[in-house]
C-alpha positions in Angstrom: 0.0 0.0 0.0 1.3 3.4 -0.9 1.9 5.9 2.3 2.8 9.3 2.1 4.1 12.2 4.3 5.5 15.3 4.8 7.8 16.7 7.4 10.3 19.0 8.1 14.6 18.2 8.6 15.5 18.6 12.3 19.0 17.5 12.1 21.1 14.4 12.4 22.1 12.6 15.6 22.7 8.7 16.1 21.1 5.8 18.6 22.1 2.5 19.5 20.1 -0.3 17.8 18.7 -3.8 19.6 22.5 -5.2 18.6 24.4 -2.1 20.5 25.7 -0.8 17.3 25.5 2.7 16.6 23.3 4.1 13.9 23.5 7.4 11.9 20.1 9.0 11.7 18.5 12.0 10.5 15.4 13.0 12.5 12.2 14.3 10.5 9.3 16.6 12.0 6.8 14.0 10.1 3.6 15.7 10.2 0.6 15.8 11.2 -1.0 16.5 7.7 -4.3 17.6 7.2 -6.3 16.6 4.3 -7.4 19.5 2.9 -9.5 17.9 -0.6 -10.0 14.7 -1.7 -9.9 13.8 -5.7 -11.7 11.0 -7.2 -11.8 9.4 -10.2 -15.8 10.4 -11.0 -15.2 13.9 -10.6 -11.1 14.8 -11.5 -10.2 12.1 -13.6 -7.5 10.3 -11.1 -7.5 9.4 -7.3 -5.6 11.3 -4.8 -5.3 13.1 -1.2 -4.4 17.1 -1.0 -2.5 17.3 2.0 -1.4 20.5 3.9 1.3 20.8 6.3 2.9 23.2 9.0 0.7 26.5 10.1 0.5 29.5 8.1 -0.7 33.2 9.6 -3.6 34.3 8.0 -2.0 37.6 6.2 1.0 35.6 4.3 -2.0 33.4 3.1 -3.1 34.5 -1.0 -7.0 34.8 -1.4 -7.4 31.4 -3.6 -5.8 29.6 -1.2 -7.3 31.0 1.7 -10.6 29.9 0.0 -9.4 26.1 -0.2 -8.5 26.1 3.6 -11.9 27.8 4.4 -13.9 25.5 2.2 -12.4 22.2 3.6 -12.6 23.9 7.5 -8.9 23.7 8.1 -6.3 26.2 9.5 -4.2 28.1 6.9 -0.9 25.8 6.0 2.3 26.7 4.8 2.8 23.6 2.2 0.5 22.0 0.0 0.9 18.5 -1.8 -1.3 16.2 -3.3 -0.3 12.0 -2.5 -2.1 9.8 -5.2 -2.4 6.7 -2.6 -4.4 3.2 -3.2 -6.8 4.5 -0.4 -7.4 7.6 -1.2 -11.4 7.4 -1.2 -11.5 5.9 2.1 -9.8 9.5 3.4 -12.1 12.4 4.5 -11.2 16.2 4.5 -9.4 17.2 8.3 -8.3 13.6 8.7 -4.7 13.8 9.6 -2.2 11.8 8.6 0.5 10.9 11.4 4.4 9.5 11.7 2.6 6.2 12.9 1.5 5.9 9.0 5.3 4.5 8.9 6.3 1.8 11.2 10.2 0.3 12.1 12.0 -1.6 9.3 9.7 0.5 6.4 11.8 1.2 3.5 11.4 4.7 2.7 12.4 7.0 -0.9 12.7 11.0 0.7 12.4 14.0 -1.6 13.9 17.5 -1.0 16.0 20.4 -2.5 19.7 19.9 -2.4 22.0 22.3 0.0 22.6 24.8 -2.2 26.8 25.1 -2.9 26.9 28.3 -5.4 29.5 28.3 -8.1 31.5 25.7 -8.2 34.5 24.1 -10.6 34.8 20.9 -12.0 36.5 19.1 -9.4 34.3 20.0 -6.7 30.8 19.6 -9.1 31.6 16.6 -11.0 34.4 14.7 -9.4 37.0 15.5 -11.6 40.5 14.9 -11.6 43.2 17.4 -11.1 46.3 18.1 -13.5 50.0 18.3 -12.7 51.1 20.6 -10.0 54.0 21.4 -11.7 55.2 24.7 -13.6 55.4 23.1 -17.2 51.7 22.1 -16.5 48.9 24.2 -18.6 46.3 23.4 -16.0 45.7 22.5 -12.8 42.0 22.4 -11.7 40.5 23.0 -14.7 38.0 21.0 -16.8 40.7 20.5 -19.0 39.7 19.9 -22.8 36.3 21.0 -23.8 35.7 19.8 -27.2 36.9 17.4 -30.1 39.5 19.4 -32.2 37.6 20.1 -35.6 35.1 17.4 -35.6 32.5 18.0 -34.5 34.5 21.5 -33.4 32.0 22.5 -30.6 31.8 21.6 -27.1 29.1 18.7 -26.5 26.2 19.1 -24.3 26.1 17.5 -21.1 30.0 18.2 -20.5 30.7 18.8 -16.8 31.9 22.0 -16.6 31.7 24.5 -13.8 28.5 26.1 -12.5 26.0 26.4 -10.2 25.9 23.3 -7.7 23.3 22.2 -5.4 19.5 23.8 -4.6 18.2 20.9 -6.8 15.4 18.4 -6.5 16.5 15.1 -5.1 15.2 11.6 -4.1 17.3 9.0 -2.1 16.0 5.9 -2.3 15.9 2.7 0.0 16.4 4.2 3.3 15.3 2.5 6.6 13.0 3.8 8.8 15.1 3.1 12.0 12.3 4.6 14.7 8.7 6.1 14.9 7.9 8.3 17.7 4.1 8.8 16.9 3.7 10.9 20.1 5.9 13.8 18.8 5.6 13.0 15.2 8.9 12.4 14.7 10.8 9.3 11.9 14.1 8.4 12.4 15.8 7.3 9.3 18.5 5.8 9.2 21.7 8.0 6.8 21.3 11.1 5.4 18.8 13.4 3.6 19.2 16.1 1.4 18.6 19.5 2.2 19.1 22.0 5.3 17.6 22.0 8.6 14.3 22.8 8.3 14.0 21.9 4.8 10.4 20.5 3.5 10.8 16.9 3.0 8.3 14.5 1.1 8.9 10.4 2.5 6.9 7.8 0.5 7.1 4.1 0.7 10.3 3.1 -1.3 9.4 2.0 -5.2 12.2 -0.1 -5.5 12.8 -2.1 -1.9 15.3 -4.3 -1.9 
């Protein structure tokens, strides 16, 4: 069954598992969601849950938005996202969806915008290898050559050149949900996620568990 949530990045600590070996983990504010409208296949073409998350004040609210919150009886909410699950018809508007949706040993994929790095060279953006240190050397942390002499004479797309790095979209897949603490909302998972503290995080059943 698909599960959805959203939550906020608190940080990374680490715990001590049944076997007294210690775990990396990166805690997540998971919820509680609201459902704020739910579609159906009669009257939207497709079968989902509109979800919002983390309170809003009402003057940094727009008007058509305001006008969802008010129609479905909720309070104002900072993010909105819609979850196409397998149960979405047997949802109604202001259930909430909780951390408890996840449970222990859950393989989880988690969504979120990269740290953003700036401008960055080669090296640092794509991996690349240095050149000599030396004086005769033309180069040293440069991308080196950029194209293929006269044919086709123009530098190909796709080559990894400096630029801007980070403050992407980006989904890590197959992590473990190491602890649920459904009192204070809170997942545990095990490794790293992308993004800052505080960053919005989307966490879905994995599609791919291994």
């Amino acid at each position: 069954m698909k599960k959805a949530i959203l939550a906020t990045k608190v940080g990374m600590t680490q715990i001590f598992d049944e076997k007294g070996q210690l775990v990396p983990v990166t805690v997540l504010q998971a919820g509680p969601c609201v459902v704020t409208q739910v579609k159906t296949v009669e009257k939207d073409g497709y079968s989902a849950v509109q979800v919002g998350f983390a309170d809003k004040r009402e003057k940094l609210v727009t008007k058509p938005l305001a006008g969802m919150f008010d129609k479905a009886g909720v309070s104002y909410k900072r993010y909105v996202r819609e979850f196409r699950l397998d149960d979405a018809e047997n949802y109604n508007v202001k259930d909430e969806i909780k951390a408890d949706v996840f449970a222990v040993g859950d393989k989880v994929d988690v969504t979120a915008i990269s740290k953003g790095k700036g401008y960055q060279g080669a090296i640092r953006r794509h991996g690349q290898s240095r050149g000599p240190m030396a004086h005769g050397s033309k180069y040293h942390r440069h991308a080196g050559s950029n194209n293929s002499s006269t044919t086709p004479g123009r530098v190909p797309k796709g080559k990894g050149m400096p630029g801007h790095m980070g403050a992407v979209r980006v989904t890590v897949q197959n992590l473990e949900v190491v602890r649920v603490d459904a009192a204070e909302n809170l997942l545990l998972i095990k490794g790293g996620v992308p993004g800052p503290r505080k960053a919005l995080v989307t966490v879905k059943n994995s599609v791919k568990a291994l």
